[in-house]
N, C-alpha and C positions, 0 to 999 in steps of 0.2 A: 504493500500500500504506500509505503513512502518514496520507493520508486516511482510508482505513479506519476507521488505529485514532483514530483522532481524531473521527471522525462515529461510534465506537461509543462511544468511554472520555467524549465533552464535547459538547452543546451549548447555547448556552448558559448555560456554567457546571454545568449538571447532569450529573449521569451517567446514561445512557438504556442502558438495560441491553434487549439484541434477544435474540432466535431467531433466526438466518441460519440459511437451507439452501443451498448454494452446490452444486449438481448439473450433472452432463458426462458425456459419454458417456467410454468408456474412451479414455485416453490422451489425456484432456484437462487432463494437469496438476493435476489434483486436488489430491495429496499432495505435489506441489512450491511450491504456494500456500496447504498449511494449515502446510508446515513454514517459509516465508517468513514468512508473518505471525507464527509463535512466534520465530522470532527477530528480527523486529522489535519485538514487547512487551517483547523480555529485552533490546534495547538502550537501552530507556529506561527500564530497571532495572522494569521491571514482569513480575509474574509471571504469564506465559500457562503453562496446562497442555496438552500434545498427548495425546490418549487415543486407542485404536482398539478395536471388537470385540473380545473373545475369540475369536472366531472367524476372525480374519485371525492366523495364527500362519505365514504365507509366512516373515516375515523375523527371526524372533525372537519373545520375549516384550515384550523393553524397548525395541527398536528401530523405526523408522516408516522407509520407503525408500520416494521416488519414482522411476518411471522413467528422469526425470532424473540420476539419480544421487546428489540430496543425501539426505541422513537425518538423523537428530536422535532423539532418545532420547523414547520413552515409555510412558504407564502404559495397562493396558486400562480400557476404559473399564465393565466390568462390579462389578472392583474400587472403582475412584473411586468411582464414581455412590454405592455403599453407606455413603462413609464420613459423618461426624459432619456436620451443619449445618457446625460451628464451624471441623472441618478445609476444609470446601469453601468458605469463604468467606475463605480466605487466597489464593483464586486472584483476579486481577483481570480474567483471560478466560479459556474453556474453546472447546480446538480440538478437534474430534473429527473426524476421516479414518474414509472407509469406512462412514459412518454410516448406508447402507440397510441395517446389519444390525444396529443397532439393535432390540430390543423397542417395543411400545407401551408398555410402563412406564416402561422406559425414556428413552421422548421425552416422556413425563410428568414422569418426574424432572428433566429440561432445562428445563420449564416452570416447574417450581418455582423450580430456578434461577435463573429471568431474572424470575419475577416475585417472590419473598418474597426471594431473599437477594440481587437487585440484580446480578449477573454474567454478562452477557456470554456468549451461546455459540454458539460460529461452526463449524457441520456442513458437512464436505462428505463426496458418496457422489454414488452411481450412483441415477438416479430409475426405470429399469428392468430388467429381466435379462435374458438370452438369448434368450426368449419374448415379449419388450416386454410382462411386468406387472411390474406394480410392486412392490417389494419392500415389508415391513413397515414397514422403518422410515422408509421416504422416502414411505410411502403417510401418515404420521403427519405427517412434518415439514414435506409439500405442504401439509394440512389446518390445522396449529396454527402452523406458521412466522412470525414476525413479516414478514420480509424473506428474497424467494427469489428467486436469482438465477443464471443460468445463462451454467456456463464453455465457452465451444465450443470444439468442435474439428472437422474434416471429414475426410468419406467419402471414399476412392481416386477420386472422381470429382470433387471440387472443392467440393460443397457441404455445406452444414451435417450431420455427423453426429449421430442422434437414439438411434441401434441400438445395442446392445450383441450384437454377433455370436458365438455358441462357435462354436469349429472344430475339428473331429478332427485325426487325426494326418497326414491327406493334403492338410489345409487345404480340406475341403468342412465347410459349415452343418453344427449339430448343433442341431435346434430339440424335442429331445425330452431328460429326463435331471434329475438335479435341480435346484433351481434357486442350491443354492450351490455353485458347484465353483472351487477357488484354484487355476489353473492358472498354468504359465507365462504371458508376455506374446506368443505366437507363439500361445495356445489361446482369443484373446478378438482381433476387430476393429471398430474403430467404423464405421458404417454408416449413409450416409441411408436414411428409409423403402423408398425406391423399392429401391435395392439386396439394403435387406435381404428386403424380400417377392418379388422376383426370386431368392433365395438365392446372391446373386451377389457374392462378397466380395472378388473382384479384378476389375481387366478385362479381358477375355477375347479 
């Protein structure tokens, strides 16, 4: 993790300002490694911002919770994104959780970011949904990302999970329905290919 910030904030002596897409299927830690790396910026007195969707309102307005358990406080990222040049460039990194629900404009305005005002901004989300497409905003941040890198996790049967599975209330597939739904953590499992196209989300 310290690497990180250090191959993002120095090399060279420069400051190399990225686009990271950091994408995992659910339960791959996500939100416990963008709230890790903010508080490794705030321990070396540097100010990283954590943002999420508007649309992730599961745990709060101000608050970001990984399954894990940790959290840490922050803003949405529909408000930030709007504000002045001058306020967004008081940040030295920008962490956005949750980030397939991002807009296209929105991953435009991250562009901006890392290229006119020089900062830093490190996405993690899901690359696809319950149906295996891809959501708006990780269909953006695959296409414009400077550096994209993938967090694993794996399937009930040992190997890499790629699926993002819904599941009803009896714990059978639900591959029909919208494609945002914030469910509990018992209405989403991660799944290799194989299992998911079998609709086989335990083993049986």
């Amino acid at each position: 993790m310290i690497n990180d910030i250090l191959n993002i904030l120095v090399y060279g002596g420069t400051k190399m300002a990225k686009l990271y897409f950091r994408y995992g299927a659910m339960g791959s830690s996500k939100s416990a490694n963008a709230i890790m790396v903010v508080y490794n910026y705030m321990e070396r007195n540097q100010n990283a911002i954590l943002l999420k969707p508007m649309t992730d309102k599961r745990d709060g307005e101000n608050i970001n919770v990984s399954r894990t358990g940790l959290s840490m406080e922050c803003q949405f990222a529909d408000n930030y994104l709007s504000q002045s040049d001058e306020e967004i460039k008081k940040a030295d990194c920008i962490v956005i959780d949750e980030a397939q629900f991002l807009n296209k404009e929105q991953v435009e305005k991250l562009l901006y970011i890392v290229d006119e005002l020089d900062i830093p901004v490190i996405c993690y989300g899901l690359r696809t949904d319950f149906q295996h497409k891809l959501f708006e905003g990780s269909k953006y941040l695959l296409a414009w990302a400077d550096t994209i890198e993938e967090i694993k996790t794996i399937c009930w049967c040992g190997k890499k999970a790629t699926c993002n599975a819904r599941l009803d209330q009896d714990g059978k597939l639900i591959k029909e329905g919208p494609q945002v739904f914030l469910g509990a953590n018992n209405s989403y499992t991660p799944l290799c290919r194989k299992h998911f196209m079998r609709n086989q989300p335990y083993k049986e």
